[in-house]
C-alpha positions as CSV (number, residue, x, y, z in Angstrom):
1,X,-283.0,64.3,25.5
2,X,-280.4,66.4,23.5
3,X,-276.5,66.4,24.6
4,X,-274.8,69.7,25.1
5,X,-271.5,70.2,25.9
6,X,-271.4,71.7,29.5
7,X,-269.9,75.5,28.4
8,X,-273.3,75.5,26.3
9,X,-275.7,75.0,28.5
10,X,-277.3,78.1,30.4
11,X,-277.9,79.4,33.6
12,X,-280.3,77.4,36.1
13,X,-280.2,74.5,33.4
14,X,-279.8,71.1,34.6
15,X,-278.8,67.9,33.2
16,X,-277.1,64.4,33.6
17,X,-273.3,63.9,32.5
18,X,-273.2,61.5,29.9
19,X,-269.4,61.5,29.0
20,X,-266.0,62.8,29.7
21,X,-264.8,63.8,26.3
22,X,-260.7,64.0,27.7
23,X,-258.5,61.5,29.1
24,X,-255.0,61.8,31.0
25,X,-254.6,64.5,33.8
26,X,-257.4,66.5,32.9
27,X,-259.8,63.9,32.4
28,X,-258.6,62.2,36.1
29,X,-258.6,65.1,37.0
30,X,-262.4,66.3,36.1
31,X,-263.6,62.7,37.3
32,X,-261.9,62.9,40.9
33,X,-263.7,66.3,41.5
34,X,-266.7,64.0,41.1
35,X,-268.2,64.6,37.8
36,X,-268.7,61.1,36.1
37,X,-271.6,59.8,33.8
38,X,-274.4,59.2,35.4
39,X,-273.8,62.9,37.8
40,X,-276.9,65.0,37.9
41,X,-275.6,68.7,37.9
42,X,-277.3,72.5,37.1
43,X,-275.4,75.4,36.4
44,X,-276.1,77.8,39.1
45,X,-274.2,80.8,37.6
46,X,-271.1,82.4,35.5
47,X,-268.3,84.7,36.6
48,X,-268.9,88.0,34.4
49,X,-266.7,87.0,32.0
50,X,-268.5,84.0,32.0
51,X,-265.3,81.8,33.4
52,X,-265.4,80.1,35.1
53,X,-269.1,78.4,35.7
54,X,-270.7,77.3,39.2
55,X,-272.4,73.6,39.0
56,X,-274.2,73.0,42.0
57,X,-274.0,69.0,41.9
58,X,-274.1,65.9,44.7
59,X,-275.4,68.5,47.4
60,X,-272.1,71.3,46.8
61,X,-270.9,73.7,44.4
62,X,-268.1,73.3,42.4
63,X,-266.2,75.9,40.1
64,X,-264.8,74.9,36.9
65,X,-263.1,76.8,34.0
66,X,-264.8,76.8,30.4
67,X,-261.4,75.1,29.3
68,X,-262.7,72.1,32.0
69,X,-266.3,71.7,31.3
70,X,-265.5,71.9,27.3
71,X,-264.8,68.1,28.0
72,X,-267.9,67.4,29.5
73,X,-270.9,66.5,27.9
74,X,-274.6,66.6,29.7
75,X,-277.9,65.1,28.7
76,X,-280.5,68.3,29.0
């Protein structure tokens, strides 16, 4: 498997969170909204501007900015 960070990967990809590259607010932040290692999560689509990306992930979807998921890094 190769690791992306999460604003590279592409539409109706899927993969598993392997890290969450920030710490502080953000990175509490990021983990509360429930995307820790070990997640399984596909992108399900971008806003036209591509920001901010749809994961569909744990049986919802969940919204983030590209600012957000440049901290995230998925196994693809």
């Amino acid at each position: 498997m190769r690791r992306l960070i999460m604003r590279q990967m592409t539409d109706n990809q899927s993969g598993t969170i392997s890290a969450i590259k920030v710490s502080g607010e953000l990175g509490r932040r990021i983990r509360d909204m429930g995307l820790v290692p070990g997640t399984e999560v596909m992108i399900q689509g971008r806003a036209p501007l591509y920001d901010p990306v749809a994961l569909r992930l744990k049986g919802f979807t969940l919204t983030l900015r590209n600012n957000e998921a440049e901290h995230i890094e998925v196994e693809v």
